[in-house]
KOLMAR-113145 format. One record per atom (N, C-alpha, C): residue number from 1; residue in three letters; atom name; y negated, x, z. Coordinates in nm, 2 decimals, decimal comma, padded with zeros to 4 digits. Layout:
    i   aa  at       Y       X       Z
  NUM  Ala  CA       Y       X       Z
...
END
This chain:
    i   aa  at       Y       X       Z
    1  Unk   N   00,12   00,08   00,00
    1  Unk  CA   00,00   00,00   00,00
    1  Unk   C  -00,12   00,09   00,00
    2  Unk   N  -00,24   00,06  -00,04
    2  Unk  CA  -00,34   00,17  -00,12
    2  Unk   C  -00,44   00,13  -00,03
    3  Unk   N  -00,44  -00,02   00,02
    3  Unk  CA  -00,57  -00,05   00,11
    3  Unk   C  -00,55  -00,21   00,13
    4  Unk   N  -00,68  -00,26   00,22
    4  Unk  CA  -00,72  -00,38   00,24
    4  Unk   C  -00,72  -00,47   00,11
    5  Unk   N  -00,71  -00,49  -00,05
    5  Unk  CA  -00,73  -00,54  -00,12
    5  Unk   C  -00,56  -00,61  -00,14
    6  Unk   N  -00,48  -00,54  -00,08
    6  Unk  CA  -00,34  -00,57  -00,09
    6  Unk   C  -00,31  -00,65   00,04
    7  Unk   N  -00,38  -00,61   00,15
    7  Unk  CA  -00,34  -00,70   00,26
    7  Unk   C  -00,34  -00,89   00,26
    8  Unk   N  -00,22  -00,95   00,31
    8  Unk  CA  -00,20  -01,05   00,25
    8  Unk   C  -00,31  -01,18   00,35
    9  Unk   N  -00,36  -01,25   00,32
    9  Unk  CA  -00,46  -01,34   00,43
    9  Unk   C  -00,45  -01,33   00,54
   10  Unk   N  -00,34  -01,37   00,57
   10  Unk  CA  -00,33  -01,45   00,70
   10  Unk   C  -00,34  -01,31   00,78
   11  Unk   N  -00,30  -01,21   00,73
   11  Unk  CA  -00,29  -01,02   00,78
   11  Unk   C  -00,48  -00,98   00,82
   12  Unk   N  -00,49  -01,04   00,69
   12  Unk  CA  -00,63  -01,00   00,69
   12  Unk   C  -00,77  -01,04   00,78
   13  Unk   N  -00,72  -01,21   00,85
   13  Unk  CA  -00,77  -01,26   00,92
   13  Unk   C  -00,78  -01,24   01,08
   14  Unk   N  -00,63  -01,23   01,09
   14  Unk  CA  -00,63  -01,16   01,21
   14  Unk   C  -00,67  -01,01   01,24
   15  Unk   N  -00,66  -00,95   01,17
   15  Unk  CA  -00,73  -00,79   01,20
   15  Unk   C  -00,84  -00,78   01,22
   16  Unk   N  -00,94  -00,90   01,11
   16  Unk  CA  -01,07  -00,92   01,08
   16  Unk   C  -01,09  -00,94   01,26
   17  Unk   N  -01,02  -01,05   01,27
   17  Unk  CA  -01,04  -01,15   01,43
   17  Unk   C  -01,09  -01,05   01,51
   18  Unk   N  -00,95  -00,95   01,54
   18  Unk  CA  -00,93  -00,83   01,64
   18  Unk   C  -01,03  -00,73   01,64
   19  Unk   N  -01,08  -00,73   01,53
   19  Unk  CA  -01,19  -00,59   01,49
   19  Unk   C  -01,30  -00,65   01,60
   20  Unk   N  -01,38  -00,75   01,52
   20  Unk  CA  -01,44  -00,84   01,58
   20  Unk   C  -01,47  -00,85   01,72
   21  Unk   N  -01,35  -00,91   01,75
   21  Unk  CA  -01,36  -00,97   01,87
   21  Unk   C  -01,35  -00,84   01,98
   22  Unk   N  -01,26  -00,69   01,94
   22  Unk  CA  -01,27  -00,56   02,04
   22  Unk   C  -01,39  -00,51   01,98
   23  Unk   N  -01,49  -00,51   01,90
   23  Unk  CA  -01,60  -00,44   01,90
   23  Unk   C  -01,70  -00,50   01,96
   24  Unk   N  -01,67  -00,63   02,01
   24  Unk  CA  -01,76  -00,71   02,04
   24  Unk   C  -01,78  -00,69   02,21
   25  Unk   N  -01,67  -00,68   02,23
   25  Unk  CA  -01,67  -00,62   02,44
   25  Unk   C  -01,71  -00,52   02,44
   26  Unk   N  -01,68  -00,43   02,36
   26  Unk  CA  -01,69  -00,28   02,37
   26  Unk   C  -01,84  -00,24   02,37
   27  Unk   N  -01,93  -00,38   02,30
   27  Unk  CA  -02,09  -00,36   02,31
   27  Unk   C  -02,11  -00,41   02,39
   28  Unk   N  -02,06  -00,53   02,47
   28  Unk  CA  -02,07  -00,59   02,58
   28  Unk   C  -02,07  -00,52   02,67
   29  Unk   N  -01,98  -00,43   02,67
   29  Unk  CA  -01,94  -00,30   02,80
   29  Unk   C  -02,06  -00,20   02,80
   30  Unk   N  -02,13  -00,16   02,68
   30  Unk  CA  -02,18  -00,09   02,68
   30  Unk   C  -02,33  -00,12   02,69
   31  Unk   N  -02,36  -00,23   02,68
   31  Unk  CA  -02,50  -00,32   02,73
   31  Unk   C  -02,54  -00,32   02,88
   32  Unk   N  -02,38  -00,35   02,93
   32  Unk  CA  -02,36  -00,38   03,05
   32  Unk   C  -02,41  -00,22   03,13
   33  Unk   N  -02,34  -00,11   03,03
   33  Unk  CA  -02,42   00,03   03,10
   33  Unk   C  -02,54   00,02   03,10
   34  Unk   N  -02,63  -00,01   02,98
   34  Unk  CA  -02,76   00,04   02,95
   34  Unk   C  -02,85  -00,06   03,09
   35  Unk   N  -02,83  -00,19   03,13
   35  Unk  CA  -02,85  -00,29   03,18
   35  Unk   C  -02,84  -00,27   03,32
   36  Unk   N  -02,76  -00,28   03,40
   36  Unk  CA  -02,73  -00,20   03,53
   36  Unk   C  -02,81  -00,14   03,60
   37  Unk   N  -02,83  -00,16   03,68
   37  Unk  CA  -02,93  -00,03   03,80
   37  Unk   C  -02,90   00,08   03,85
   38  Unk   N  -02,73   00,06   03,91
   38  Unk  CA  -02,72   00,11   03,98
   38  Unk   C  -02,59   00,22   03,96
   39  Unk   N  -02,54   00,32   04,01
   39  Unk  CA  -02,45   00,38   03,95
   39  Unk   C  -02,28   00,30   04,00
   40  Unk   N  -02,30   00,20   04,09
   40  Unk  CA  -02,14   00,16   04,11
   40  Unk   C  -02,15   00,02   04,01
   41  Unk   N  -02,30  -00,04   04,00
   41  Unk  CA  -02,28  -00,16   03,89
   41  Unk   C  -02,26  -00,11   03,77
   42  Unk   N  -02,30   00,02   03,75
   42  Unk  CA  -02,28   00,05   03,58
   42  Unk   C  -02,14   00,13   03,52
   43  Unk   N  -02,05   00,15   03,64
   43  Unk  CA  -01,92   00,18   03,65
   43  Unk   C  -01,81   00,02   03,60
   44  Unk   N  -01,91  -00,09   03,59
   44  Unk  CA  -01,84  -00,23   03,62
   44  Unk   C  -01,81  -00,25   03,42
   45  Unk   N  -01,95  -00,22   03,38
   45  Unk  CA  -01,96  -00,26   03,25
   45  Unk   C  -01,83  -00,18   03,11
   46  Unk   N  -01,88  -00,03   03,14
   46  Unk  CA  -01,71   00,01   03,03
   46  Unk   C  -01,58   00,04   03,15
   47  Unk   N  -01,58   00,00   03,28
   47  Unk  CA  -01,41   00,04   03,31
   47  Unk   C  -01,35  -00,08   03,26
   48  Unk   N  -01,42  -00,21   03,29
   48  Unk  CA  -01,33  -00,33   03,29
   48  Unk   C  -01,31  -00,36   03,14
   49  Unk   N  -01,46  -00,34   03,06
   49  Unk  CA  -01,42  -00,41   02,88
   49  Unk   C  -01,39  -00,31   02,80
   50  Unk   N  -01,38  -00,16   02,85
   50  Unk  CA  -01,29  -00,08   02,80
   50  Unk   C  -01,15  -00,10   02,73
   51  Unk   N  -01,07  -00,17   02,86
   51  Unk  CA  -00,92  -00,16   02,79
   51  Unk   C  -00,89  -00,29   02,73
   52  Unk   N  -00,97  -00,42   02,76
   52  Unk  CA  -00,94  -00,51   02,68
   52  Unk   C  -00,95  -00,49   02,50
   53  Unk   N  -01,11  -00,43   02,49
   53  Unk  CA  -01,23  -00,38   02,38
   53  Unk   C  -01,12  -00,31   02,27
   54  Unk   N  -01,05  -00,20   02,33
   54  Unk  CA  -00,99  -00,10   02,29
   54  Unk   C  -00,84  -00,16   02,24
   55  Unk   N  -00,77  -00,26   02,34
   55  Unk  CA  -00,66  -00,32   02,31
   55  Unk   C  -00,64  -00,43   02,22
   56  Unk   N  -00,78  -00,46   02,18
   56  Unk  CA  -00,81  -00,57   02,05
   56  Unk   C  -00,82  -00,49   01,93
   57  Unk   N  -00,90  -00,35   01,94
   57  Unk  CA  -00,89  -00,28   01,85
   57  Unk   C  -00,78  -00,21   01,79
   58  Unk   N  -00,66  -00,18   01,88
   58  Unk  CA  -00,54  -00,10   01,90
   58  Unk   C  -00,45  -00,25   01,84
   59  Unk   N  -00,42  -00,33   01,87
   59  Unk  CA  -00,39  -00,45   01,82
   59  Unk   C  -00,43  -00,45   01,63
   60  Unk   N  -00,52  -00,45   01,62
   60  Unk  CA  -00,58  -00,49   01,48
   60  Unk   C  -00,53  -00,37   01,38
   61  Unk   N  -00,51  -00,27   01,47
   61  Unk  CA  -00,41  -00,11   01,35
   61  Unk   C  -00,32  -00,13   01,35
   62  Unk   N  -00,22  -00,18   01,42
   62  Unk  CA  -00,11  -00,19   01,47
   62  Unk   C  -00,09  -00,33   01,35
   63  Unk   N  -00,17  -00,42   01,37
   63  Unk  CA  -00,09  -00,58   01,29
   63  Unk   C  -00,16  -00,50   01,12
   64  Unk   N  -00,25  -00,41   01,06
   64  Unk  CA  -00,29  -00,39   00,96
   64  Unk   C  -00,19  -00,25   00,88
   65  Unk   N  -00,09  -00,16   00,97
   65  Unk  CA   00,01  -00,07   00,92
   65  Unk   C   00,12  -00,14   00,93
   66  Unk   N   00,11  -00,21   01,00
   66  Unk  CA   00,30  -00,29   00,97
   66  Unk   C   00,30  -00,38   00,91
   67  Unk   N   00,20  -00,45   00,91
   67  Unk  CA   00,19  -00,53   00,73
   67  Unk   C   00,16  -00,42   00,60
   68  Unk   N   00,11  -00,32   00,63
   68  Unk  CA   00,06  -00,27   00,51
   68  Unk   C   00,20  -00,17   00,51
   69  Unk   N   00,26  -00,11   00,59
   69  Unk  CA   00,40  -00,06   00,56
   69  Unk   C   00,54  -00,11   00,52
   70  Unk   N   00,49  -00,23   00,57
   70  Unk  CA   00,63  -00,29   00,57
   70  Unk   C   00,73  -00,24   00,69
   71  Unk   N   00,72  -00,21   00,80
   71  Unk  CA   00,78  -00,12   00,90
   71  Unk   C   00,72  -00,18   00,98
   72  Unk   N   00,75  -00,15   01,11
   72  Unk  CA   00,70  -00,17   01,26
   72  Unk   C   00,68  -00,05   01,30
   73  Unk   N   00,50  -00,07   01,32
   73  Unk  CA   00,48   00,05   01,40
   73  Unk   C   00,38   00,03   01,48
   74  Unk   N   00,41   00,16   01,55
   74  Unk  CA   00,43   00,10   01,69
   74  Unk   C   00,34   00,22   01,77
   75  Unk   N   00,29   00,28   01,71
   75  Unk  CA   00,23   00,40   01,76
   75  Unk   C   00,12   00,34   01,89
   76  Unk   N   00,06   00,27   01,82
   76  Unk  CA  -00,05   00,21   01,91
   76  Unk   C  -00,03   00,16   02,01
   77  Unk   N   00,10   00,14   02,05
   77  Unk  CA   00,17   00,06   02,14
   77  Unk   C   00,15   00,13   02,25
   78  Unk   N   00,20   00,30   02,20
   78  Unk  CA   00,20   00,38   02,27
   78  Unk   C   00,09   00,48   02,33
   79  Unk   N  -00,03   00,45   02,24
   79  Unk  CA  -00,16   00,47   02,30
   79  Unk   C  -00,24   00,40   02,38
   80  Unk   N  -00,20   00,21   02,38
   80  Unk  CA  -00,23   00,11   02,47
   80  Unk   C  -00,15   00,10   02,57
   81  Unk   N  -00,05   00,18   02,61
   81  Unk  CA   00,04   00,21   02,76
   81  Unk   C  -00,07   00,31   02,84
   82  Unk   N  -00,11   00,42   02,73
   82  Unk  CA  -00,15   00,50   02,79
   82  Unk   C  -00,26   00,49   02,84
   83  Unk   N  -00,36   00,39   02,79
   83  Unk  CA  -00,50   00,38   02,83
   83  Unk   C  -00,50   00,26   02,91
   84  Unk   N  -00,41   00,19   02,90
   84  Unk  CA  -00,40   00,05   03,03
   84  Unk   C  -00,37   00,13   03,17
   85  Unk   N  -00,29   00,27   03,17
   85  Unk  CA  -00,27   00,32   03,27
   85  Unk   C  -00,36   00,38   03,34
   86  Unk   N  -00,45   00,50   03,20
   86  Unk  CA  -00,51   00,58   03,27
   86  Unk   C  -00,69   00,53   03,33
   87  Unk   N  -00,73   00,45   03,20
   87  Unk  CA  -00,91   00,39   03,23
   87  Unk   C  -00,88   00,34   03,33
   88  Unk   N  -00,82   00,25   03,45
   88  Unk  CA  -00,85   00,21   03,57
   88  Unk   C  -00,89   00,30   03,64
   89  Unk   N  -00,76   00,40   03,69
   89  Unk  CA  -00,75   00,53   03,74
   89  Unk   C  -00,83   00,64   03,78
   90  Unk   N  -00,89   00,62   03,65
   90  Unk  CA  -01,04   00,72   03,60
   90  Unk   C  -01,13   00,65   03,67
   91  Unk   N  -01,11   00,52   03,62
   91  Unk  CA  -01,27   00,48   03,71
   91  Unk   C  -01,29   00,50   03,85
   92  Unk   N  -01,20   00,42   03,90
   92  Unk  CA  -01,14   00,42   04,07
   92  Unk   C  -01,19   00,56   04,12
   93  Unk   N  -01,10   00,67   04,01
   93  Unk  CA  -01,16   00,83   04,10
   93  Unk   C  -01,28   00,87   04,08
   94  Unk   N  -01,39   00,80   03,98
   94  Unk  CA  -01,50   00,85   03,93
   94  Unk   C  -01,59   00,78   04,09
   95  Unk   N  -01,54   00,64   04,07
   95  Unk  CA  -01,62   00,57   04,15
   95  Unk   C  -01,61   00,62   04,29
   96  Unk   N  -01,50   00,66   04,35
   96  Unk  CA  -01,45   00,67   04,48
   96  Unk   C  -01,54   00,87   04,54
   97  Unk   N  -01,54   00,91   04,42
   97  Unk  CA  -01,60   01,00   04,39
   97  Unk   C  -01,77   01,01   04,46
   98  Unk   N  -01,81   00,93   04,35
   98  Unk  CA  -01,95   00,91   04,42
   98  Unk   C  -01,96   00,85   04,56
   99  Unk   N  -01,91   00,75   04,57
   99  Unk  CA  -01,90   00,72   04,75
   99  Unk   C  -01,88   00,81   04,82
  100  Unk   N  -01,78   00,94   04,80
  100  Unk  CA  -01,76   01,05   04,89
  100  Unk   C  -01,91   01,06   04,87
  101  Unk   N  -01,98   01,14   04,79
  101  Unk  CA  -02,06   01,21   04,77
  101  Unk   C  -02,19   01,15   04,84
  102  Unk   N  -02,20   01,03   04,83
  102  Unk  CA  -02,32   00,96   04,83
  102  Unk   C  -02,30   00,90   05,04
  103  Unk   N  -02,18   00,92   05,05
  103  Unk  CA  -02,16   00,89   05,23
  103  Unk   C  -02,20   01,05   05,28
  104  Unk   N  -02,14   01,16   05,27
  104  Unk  CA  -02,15   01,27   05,28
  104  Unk   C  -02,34   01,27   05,28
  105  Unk   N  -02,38   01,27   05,18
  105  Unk  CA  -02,58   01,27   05,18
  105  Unk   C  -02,65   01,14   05,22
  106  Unk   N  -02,54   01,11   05,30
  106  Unk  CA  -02,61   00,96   05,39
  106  Unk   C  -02,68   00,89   05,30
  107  Unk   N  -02,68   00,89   05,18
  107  Unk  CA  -02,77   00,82   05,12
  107  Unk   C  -02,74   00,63   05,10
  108  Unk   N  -02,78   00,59   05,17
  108  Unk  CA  -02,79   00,42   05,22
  108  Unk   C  -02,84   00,35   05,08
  109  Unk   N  -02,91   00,38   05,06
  109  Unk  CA  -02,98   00,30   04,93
  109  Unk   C  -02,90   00,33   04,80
  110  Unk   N  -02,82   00,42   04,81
  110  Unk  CA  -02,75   00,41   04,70
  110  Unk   C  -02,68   00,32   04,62
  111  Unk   N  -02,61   00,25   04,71
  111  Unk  CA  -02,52   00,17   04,67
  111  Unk   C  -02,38   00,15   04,75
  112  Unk   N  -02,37   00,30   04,78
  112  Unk  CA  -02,21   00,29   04,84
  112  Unk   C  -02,19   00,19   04,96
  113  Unk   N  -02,27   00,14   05,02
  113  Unk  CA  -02,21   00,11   05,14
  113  Unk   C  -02,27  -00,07   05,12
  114  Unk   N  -02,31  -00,12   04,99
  114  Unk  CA  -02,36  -00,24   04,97
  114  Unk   C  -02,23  -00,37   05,02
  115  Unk   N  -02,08  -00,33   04,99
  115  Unk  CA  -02,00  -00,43   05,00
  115  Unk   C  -01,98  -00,42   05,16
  116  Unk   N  -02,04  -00,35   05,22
  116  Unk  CA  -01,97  -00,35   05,35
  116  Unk   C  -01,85  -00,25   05,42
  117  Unk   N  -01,80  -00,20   05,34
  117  Unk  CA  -01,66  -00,15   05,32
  117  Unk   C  -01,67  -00,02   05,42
  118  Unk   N  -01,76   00,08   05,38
  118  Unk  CA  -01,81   00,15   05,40
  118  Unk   C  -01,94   00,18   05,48
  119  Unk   N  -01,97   00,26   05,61
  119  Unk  CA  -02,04   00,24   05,68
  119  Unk   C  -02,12   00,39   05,69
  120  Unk   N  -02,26   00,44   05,72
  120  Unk  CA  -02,28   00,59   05,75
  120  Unk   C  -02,30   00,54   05,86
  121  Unk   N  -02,26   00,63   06,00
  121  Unk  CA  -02,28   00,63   06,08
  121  Unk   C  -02,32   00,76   06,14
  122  Unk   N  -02,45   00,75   06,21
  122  Unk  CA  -02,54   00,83   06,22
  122  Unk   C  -02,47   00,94   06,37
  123  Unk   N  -02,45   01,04   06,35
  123  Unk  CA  -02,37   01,14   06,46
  123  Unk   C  -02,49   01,14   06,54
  124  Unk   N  -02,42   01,13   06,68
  124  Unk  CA  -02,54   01,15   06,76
  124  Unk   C  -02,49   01,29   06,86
  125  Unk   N  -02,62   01,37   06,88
  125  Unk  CA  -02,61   01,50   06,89
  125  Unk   C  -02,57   01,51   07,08
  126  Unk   N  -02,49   01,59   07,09
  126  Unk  CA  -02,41   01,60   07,24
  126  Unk   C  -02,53   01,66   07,29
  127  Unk   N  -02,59   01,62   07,40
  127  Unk  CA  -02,72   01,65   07,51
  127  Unk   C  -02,67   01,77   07,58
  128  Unk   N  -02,62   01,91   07,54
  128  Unk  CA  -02,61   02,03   07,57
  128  Unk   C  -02,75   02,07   07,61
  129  Unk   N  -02,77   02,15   07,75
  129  Unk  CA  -02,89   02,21   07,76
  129  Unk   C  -02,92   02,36   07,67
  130  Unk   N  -03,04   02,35   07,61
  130  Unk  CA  -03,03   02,48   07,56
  130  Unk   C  -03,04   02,60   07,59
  131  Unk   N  -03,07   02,71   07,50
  131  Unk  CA  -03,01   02,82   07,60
  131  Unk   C  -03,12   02,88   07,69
  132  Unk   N  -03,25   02,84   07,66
  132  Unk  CA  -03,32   02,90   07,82
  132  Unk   C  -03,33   02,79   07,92
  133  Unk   N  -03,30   02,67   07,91
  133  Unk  CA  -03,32   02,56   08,02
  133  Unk   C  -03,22   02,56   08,14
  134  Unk   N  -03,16   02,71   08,15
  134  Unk  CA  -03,07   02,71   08,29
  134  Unk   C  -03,11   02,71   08,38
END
């Protein structure tokens, strides 16, 4: 098969759909970065419409080579295992990441401690006399 002019309708409709419909989150996700304030809301916009975005798109190669080969293939199958597994993962450690960082520099206004979850709690300094006050 040479291209899309051989692909049969109903082939061509759905890939169209899938193209579509995964490029269409994937700007959503990415609006959702530009839009955002804050660094844990803008973590929200590409982890979650990432793997849907991606698996509309991985979907639409997959149903446009196995019609266009005549074969089942399946490749993409095996690149949407991998990225259903790992984009959560990534984010969780990116996100979990900055909360270290951002509890660590007491920083309150950040964000980290907005759900509650997370507290800074301010050390209070042991009343040792100093060293000339014997």
């Amino acid at each position: 098969m040479s291209g899309v002019e051989d692909l049969p309708g109903w082939a061509a409709a759905i890939v169209s759909l899938l193209l579509i419909l995964g490029a269409s989150i994937v700007l959503i996700g990415a609006l959702g970065l530009l839009r955002l304030r804050t660094f844990y809301q803008r973590m929200h916009g590409p982890a979650i419409t990432i793997t849907l975005g991606a698996g509309c798109l991985l979907i639409a190669s997959m149903v446009f080579f196995t019609v266009g080969q005549s074969r089942l293939v399946v490749h993409e199958v095996i690149i949407s295992a991998f990225l259903l597994m790992t984009a959560p993962v990534v984010s969780m450690m990116i996100i979990r990441a900055a909360v270290y960082r951002d509890l660590r520099a007491r920083k309150a206004e950040s964000g980290a401690t907005a759900g509650g979850v997370y507290t800074i709690v301010e050390e209070e300094v042991a009343s040792s006399p100093a060293p000339g006050d014997r």
